[in-house]
MOPAC internal coordinates of N, CA, C and O (Angstrom, degrees):
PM7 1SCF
backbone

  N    0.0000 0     0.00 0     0.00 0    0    0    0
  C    1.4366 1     0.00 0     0.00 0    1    0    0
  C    1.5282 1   111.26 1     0.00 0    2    1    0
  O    1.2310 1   120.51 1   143.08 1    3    2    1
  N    1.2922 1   116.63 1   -36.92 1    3    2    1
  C    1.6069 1   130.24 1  -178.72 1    5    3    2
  C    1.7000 1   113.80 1   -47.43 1    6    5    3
  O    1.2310 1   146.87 1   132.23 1    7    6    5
  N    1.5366 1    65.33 1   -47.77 1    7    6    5
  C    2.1506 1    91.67 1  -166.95 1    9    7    6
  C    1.3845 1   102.62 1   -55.56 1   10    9    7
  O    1.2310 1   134.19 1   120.12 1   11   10    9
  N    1.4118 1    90.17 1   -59.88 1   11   10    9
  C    1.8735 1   103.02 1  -168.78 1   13   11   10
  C    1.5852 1   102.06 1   -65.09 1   14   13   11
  O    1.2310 1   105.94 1   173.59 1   15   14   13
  N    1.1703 1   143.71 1    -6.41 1   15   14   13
  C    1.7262 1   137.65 1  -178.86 1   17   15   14
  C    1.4616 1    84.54 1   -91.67 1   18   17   15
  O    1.2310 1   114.53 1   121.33 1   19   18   17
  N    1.5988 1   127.96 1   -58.67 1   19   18   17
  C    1.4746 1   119.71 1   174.94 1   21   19   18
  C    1.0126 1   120.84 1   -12.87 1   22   21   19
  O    1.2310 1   130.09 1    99.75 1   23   22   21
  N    1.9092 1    98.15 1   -80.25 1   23   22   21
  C    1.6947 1   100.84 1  -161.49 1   25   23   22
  C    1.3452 1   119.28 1   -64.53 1   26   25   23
  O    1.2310 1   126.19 1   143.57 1   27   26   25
  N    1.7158 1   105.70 1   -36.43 1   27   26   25
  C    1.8091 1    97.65 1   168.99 1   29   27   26
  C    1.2714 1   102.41 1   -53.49 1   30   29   27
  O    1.2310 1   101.73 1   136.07 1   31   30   29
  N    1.6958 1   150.94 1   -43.93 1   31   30   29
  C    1.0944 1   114.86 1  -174.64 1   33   31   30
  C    1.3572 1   145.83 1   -64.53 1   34   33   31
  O    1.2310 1   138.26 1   163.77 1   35   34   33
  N    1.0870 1    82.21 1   -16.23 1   35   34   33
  C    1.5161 1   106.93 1  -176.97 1   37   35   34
  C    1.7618 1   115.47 1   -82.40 1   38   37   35
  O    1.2310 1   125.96 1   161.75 1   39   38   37
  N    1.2718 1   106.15 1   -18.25 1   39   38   37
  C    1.1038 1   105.25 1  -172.93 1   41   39   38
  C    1.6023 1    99.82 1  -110.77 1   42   41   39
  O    1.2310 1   125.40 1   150.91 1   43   42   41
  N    0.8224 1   107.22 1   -29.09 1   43   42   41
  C    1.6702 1    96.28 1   174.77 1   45   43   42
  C    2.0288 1   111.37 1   -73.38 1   46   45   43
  O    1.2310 1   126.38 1   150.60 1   47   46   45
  N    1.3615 1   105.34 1   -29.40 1   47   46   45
  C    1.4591 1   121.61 1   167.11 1   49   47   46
  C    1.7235 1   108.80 1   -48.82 1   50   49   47
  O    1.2310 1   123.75 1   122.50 1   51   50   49
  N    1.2744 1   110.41 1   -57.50 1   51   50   49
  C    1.7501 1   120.05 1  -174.08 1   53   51   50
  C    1.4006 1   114.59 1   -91.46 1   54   53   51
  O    1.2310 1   113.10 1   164.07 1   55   54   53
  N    2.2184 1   130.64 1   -15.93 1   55   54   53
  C    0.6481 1    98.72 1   120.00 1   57   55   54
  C    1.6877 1   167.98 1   -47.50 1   58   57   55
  O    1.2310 1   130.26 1   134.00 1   59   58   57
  N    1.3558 1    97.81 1   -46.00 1   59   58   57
  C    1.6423 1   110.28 1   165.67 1   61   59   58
  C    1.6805 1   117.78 1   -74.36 1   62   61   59
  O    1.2310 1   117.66 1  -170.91 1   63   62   61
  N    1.1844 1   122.07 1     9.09 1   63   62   61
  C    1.2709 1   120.11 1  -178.74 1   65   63   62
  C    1.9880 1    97.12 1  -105.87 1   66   65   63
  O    1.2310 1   124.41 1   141.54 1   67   66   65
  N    1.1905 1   109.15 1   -38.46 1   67   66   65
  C    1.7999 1   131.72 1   155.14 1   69   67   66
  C    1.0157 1    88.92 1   -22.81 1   70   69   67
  O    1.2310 1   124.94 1    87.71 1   71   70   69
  N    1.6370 1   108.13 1   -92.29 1   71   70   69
  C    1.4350 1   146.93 1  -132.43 1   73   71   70
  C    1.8756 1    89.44 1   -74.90 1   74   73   71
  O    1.2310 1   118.07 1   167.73 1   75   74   73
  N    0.8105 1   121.27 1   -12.27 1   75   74   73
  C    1.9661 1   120.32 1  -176.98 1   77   75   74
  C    1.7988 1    98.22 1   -98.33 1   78   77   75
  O    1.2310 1   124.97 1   137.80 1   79   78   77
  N    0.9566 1   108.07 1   -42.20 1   79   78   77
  C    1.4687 1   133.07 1  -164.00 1   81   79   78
  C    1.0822 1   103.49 1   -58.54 1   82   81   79
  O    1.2310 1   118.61 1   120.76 1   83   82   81
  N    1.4736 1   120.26 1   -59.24 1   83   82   81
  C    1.5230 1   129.29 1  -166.46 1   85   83   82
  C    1.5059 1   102.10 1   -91.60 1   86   85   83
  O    1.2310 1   109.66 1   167.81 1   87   86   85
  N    1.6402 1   137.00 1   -12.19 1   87   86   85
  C    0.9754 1   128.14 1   179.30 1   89   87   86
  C    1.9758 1   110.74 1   -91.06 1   90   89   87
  O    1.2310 1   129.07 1   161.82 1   91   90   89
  N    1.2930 1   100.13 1   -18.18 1   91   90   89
  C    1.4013 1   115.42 1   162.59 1   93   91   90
  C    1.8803 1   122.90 1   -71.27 1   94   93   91
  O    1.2310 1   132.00 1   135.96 1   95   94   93
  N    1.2447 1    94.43 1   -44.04 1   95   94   93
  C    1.9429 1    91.22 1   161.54 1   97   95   94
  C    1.3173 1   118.97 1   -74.03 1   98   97   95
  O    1.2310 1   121.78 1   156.17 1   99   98   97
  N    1.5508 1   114.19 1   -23.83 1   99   98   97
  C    1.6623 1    98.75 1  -173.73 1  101   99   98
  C    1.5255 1    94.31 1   -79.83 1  102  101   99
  O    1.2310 1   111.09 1   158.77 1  103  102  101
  N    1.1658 1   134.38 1   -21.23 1  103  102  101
  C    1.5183 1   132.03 1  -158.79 1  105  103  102
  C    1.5452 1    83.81 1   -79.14 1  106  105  103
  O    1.2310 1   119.38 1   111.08 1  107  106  105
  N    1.6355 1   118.79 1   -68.92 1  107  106  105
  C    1.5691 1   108.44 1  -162.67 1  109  107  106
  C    1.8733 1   131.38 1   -82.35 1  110  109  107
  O    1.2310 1   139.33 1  -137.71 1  111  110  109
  N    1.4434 1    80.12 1    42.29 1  111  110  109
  C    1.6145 1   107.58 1  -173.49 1  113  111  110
  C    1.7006 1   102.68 1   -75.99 1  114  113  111
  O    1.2310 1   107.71 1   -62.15 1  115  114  113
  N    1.0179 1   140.55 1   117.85 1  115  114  113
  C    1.4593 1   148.22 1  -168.39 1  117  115  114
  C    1.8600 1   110.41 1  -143.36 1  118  117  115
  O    1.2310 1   130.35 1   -71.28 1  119  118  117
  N    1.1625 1    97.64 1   108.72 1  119  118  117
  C    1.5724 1   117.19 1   176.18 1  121  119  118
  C    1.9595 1   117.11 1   -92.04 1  122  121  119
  O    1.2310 1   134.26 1   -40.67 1  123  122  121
  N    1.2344 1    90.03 1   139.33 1  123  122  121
  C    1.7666 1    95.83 1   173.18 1  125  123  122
  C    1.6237 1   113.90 1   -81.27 1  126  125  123
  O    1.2310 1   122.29 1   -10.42 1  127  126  125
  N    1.4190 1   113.23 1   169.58 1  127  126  125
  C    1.1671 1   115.56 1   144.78 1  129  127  126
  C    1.3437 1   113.85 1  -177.47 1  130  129  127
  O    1.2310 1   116.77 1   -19.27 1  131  130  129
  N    0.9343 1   123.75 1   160.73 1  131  130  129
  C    1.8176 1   134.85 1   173.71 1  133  131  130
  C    1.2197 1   117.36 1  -120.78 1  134  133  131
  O    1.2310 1   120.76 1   -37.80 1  135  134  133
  N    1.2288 1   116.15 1   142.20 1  135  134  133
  C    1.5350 1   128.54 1   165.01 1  137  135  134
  C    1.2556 1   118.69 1  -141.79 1  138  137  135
  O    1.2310 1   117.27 1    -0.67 1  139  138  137
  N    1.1800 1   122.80 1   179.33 1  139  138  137
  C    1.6286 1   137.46 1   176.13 1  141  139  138
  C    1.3487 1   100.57 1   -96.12 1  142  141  139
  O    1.2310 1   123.15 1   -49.42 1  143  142  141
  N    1.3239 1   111.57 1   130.58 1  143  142  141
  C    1.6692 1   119.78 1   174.93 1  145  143  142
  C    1.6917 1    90.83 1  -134.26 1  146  145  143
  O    1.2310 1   123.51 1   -29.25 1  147  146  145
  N    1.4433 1   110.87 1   150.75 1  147  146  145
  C    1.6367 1   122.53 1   154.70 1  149  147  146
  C    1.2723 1   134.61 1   -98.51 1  150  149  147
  O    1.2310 1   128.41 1   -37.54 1  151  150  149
  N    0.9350 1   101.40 1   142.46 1  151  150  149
  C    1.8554 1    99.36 1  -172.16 1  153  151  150
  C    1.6831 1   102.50 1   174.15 1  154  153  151
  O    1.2310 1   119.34 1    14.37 1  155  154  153
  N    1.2192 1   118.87 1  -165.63 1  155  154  153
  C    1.3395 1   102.39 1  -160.60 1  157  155  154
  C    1.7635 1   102.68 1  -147.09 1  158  157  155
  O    1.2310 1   124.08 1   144.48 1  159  158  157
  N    1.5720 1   109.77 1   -35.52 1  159  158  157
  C    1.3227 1   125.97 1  -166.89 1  161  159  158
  C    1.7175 1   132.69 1  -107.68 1  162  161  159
  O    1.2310 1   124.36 1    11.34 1  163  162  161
  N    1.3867 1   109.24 1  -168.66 1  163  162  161
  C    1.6117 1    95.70 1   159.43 1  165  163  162
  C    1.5748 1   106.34 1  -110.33 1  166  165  163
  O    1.2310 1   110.03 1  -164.98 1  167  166  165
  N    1.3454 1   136.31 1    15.02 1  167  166  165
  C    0.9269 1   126.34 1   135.21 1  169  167  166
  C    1.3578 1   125.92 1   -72.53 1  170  169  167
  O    1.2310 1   117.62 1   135.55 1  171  170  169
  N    1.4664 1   122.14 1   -44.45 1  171  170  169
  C    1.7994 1   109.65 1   162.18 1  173  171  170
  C    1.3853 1   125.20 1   -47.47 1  174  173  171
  O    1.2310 1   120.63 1   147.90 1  175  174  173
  N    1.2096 1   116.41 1   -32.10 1  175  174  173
  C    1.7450 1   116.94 1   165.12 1  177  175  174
  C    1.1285 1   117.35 1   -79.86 1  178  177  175
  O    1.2310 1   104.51 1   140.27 1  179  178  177
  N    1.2758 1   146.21 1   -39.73 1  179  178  177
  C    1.3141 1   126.34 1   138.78 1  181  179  178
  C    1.6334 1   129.59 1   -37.30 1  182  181  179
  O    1.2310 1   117.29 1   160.84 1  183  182  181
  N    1.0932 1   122.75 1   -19.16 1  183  182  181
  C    1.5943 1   130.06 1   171.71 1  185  183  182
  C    1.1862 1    92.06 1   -93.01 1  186  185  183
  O    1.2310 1   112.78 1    93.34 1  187  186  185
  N    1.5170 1   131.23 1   -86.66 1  187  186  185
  C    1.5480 1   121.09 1  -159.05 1  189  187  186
  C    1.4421 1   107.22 1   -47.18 1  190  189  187
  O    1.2310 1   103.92 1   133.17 1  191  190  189
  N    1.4163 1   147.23 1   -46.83 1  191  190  189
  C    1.2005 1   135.77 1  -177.90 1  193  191  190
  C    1.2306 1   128.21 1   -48.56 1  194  193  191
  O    1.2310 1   134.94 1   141.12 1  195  194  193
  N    1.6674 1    88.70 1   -38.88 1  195  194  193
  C    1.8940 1    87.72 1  -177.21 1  197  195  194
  C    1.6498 1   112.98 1   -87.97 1  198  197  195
  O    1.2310 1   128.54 1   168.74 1  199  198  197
  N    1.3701 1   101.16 1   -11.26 1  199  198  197
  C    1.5192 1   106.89 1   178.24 1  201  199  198
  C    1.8452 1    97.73 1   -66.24 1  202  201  199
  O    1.2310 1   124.05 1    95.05 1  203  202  201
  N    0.8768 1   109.84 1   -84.95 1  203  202  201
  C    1.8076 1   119.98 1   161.10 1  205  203  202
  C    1.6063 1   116.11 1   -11.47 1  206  205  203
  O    1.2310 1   123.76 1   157.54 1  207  206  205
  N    1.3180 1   110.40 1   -22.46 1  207  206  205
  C    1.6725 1    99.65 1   166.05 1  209  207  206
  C    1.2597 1   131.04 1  -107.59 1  210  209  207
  O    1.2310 1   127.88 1  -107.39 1  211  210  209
  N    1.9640 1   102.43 1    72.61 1  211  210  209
  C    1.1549 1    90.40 1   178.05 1  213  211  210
  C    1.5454 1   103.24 1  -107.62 1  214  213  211
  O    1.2310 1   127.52 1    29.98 1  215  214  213
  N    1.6014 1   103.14 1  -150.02 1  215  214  213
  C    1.7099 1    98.41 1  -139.80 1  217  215  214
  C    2.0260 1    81.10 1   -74.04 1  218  217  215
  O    1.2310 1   132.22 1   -26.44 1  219  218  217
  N    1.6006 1    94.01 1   153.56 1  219  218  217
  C    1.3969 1    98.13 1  -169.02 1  221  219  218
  C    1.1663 1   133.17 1   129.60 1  222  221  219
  O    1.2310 1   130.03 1   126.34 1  223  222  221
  N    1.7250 1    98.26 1   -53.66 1  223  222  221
  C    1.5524 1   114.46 1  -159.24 1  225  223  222
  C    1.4148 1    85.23 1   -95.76 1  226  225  223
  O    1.2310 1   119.75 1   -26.14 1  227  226  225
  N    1.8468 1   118.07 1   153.86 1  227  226  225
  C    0.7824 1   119.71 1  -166.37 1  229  227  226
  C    1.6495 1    99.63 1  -107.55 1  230  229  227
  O    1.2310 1   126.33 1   149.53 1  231  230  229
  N    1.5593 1   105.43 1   -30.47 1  231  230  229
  C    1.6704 1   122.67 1  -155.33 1  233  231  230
  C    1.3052 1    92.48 1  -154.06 1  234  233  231
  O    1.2310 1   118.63 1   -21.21 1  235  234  233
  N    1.2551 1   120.22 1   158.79 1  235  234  233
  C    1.8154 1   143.86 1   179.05 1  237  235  234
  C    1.4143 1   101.62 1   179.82 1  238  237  235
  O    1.2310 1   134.30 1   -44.79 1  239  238  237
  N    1.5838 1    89.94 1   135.21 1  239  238  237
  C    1.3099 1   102.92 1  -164.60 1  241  239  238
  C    1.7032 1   106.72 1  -166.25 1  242  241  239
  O    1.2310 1   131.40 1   -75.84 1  243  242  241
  N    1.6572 1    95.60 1   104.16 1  243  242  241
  C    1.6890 1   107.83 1  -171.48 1  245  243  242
  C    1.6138 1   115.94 1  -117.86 1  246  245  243
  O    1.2310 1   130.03 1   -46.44 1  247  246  245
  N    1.5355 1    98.26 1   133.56 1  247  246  245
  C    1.2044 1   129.15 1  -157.94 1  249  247  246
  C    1.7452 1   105.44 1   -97.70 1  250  249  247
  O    1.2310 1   125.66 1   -76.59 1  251  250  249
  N    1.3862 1   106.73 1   103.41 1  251  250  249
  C    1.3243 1   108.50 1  -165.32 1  253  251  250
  C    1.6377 1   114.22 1   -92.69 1  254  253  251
  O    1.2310 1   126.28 1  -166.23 1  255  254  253
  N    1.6051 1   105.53 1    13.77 1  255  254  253
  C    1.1336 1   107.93 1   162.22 1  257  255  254
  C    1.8536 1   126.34 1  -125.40 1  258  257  255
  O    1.2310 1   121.71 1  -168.24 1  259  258  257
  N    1.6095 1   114.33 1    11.76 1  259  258  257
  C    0.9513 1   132.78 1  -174.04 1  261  259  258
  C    1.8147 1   101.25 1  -137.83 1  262  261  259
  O    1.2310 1   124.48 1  -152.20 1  263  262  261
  N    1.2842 1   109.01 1    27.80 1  263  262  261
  C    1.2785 1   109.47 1  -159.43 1  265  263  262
  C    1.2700 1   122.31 1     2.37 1  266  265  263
  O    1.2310 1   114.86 1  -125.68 1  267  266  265
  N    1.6379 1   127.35 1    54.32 1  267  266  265
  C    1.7957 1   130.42 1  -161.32 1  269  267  266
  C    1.4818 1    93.43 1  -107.92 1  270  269  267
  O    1.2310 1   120.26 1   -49.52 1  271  270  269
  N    1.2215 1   117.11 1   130.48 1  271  270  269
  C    1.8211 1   112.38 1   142.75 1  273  271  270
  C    1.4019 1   121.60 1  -112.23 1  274  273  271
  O    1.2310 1   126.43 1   -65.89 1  275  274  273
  N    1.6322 1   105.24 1   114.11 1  275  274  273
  C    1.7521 1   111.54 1   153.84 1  277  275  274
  C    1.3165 1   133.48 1   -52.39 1  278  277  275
  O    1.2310 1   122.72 1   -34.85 1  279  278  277
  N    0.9674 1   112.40 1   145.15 1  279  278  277
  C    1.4349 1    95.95 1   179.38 1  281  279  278
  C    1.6293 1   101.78 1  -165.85 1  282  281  279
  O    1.2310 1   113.91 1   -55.02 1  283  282  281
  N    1.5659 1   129.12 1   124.98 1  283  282  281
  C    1.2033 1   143.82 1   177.05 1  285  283  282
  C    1.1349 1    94.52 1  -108.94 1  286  285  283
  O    1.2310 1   125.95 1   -58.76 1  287  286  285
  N    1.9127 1   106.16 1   121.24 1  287  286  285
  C    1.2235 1   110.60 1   149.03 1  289  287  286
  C    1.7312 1   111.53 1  -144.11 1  290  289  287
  O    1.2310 1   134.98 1    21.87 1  291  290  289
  N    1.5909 1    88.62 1  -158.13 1  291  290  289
  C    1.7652 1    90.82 1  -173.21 1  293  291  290
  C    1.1537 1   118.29 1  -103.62 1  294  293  291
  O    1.2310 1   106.79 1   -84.41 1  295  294  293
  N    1.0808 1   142.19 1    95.59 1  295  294  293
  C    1.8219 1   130.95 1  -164.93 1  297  295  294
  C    1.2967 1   115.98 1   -61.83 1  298  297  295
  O    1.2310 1   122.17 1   174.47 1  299  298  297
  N    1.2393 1   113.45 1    -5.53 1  299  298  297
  C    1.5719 1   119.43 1  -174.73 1  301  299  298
  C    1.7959 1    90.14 1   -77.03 1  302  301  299
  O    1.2310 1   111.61 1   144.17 1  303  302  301
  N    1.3242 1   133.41 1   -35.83 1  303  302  301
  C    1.3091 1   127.68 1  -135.19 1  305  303  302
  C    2.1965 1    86.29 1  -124.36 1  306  305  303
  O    1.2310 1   128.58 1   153.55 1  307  306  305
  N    1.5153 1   101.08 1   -26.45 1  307  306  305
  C    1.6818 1    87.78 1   176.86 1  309  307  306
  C    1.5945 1    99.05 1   171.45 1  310  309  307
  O    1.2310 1   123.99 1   -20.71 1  311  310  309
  N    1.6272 1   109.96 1   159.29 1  311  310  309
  C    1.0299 1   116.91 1  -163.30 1  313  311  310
  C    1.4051 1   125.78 1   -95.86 1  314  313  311
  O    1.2310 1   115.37 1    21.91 1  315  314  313
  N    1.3332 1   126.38 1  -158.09 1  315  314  313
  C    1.9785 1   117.37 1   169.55 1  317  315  314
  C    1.5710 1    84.61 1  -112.39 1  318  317  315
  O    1.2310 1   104.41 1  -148.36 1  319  318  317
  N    1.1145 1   146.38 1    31.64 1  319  318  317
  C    1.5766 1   132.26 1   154.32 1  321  319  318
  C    1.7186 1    83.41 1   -96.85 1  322  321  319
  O    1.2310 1   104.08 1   113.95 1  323  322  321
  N    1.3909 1   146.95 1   -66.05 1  323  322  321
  C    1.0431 1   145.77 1  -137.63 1  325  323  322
  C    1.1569 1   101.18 1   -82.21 1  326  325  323
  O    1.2310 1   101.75 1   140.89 1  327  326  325
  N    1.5305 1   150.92 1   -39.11 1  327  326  325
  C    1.4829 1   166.51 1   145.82 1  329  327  326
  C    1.7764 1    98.41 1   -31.16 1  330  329  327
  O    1.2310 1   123.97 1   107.40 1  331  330  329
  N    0.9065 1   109.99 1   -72.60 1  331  330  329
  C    2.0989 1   116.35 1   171.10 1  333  331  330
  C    1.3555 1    96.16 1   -56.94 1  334  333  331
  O    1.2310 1    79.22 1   169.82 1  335  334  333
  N    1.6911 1   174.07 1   -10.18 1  335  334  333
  C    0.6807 1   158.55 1   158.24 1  337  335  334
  C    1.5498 1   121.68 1   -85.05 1  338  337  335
  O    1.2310 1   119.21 1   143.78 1  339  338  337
  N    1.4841 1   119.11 1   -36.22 1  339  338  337
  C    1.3518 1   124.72 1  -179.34 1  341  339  338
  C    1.4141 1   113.20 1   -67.01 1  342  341  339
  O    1.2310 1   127.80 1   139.55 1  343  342  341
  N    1.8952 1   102.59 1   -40.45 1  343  342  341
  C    1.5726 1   111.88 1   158.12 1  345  343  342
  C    1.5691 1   130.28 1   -58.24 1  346  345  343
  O    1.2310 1   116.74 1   136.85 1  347  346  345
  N    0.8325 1   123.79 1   -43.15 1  347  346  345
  C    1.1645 1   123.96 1   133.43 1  349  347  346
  C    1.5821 1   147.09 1    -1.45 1  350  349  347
  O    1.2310 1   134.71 1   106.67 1  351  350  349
  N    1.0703 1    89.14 1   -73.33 1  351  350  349
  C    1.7352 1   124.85 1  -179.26 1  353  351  350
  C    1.5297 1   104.59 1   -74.91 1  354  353  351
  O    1.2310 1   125.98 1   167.71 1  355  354  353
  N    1.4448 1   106.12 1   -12.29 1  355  354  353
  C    1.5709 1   117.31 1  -178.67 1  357  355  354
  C    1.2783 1   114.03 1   -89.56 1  358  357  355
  O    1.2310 1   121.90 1   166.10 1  359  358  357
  N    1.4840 1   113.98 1   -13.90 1  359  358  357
  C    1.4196 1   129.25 1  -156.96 1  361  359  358
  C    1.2857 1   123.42 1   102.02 1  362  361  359
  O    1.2310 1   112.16 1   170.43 1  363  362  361
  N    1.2813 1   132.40 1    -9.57 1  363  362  361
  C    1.3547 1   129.66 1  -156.85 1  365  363  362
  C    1.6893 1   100.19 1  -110.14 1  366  365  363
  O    1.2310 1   118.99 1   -35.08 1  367  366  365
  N    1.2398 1   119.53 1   144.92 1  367  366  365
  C    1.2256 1   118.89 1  -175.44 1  369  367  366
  C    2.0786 1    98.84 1  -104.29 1  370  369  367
  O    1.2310 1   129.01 1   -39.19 1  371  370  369
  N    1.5761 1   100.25 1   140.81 1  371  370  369
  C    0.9616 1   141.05 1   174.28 1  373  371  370
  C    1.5759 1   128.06 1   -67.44 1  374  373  371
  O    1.2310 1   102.25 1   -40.43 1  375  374  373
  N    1.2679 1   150.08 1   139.57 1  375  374  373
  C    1.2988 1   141.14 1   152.87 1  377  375  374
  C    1.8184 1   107.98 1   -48.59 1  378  377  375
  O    1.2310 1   124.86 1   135.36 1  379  378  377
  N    1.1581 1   108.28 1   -44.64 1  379  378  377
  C    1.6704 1   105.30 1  -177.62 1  381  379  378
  C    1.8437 1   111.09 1  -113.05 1  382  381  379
  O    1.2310 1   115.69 1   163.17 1  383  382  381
  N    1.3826 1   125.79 1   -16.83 1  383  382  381
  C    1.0927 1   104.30 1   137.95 1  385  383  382
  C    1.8541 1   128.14 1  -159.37 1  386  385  383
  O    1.2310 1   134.00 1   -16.70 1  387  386  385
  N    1.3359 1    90.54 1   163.30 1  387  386  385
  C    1.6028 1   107.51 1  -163.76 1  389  387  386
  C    1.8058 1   106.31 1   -72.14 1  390  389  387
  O    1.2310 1   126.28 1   -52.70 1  391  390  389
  N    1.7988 1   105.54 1   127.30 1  391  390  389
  C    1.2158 1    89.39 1   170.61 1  393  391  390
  C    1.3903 1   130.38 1   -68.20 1  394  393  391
  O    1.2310 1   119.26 1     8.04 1  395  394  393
  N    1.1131 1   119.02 1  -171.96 1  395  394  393
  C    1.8235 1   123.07 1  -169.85 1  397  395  394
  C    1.6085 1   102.43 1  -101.10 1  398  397  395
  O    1.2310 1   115.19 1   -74.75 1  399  398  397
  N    1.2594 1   126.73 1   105.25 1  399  398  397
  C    1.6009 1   149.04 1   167.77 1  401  399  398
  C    1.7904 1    82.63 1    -9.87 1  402  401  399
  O    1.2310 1   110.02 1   143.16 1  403  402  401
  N    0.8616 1   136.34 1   -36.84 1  403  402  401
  C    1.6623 1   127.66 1  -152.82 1  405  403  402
  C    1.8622 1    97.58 1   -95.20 1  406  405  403
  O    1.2310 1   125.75 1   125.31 1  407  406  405
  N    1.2750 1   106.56 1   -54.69 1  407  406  405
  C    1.5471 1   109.11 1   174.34 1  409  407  406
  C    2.0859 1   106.14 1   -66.31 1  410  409  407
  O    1.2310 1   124.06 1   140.29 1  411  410  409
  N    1.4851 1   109.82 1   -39.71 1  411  410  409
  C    1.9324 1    86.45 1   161.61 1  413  411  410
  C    0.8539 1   130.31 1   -62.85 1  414  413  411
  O    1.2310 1   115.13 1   161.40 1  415  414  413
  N    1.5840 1   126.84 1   -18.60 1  415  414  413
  C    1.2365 1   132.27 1  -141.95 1  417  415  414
  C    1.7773 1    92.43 1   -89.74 1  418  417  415
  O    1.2310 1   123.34 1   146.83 1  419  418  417
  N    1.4572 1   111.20 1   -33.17 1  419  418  417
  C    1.7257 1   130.94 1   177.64 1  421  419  418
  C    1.4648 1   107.58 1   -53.41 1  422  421  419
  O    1.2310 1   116.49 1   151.43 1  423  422  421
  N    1.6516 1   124.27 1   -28.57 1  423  422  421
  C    1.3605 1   133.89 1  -152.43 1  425  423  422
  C    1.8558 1    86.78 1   -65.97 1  426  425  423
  O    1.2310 1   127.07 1   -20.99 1  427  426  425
  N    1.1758 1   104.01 1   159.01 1  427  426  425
  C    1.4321 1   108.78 1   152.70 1  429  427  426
  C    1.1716 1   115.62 1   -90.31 1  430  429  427
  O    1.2310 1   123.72 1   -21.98 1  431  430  429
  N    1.5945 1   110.46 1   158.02 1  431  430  429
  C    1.7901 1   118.67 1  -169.84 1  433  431  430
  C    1.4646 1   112.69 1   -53.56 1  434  433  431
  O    1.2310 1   113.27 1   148.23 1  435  434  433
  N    1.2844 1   130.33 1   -31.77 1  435  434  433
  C    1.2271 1   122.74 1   165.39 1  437  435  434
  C    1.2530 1   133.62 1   -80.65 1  438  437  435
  O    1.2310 1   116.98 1  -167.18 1  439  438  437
  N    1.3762 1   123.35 1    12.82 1  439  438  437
  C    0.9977 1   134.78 1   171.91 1  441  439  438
  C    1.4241 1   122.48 1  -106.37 1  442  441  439
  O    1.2310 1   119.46 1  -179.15 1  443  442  441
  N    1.5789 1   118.63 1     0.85 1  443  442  441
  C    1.1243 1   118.08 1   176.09 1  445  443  442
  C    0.8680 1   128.63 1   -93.37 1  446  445  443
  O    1.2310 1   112.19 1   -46.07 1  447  446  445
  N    1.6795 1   132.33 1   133.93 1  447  446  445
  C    1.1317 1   158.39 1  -160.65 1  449  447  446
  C    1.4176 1   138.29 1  -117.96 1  450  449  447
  O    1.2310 1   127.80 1   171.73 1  451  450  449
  N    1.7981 1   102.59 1    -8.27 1  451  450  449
  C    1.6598 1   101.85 1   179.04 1  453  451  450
  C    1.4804 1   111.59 1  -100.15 1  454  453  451
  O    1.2310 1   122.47 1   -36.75 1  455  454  453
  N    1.5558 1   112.87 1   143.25 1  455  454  453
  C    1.4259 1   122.70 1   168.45 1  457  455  454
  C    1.8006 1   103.04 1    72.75 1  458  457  455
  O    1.2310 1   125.82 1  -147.58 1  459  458  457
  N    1.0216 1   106.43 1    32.42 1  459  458  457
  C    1.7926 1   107.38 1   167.66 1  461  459  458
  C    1.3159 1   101.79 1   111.20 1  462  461  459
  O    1.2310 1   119.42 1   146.67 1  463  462  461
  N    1.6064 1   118.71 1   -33.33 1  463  462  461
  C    1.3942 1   122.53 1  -143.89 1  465  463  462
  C    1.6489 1   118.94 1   -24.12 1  466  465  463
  O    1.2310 1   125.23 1   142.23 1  467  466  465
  N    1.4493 1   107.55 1   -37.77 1  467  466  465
  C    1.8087 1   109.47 1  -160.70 1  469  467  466
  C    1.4326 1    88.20 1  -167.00 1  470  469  467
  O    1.2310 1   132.36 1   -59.45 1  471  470  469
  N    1.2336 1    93.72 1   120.55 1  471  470  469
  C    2.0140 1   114.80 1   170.40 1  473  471  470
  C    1.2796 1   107.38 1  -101.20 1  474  473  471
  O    1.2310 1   123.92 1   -35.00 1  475  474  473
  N    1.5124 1   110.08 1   145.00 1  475  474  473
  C    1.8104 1   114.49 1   163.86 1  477  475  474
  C    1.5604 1    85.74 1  -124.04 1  478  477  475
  O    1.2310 1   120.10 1   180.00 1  479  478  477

């Protein structure tokens, strides 16, 4: 009888130590991705970055000479449609979407970027 309370303990112990284990990798599961963002400056990378950290993202990180943004996040917690939209919403236009004439219009003059506006 001893034995047998053992091994169930033991096994319900290394199940649930499993069962913790594997619910801890799906949580710290973190995906890449890149896109094309516009902007022109190191004030736009200071805006697009911080726009890009919302809850989720782990890292953002924009390249003001490859116009690229990195960005590690968690898909459990949010997606790359929702990451391209907050940027966005910052003023900066997106590969998948375009900011709103009203949020560029906020950019400062050196930060503008549509239709020729300002070359580096």
């Amino acid at each position: 009888m001893k034995t047998t309370i053992n091994k169930f303990l033991i096994l319900f112990f290394a199940l649930l130590t499993a069962s913790s284990a594997f619910g801890l990798k799906q949580d710290k599961k973190v995906v890449k991705t890149a896109f094309k963002v516009s902007g022109t400056c190191g004030f736009c990378e200071k805006r697009i970055e911080m726009a890009a950290q919302i809850k989720g993202v782990k890292y953002a990180e924009w390249d003001k000479h490859t116009k690229v943004l990195e960005v590690f996040y968690k898909p459990s917690q949010t997606d790359e449609e929702s990451i391209h939209e907050a940027v966005a919403e910052a003023g900066h236009d997106t590969e998948k979407v375009k900011a709103s004439d009203r949020s560029y219009e906020k950019l400062p003059s050196c930060c503008a970027y549509r239709d020729g506006a300002h070359v580096h």
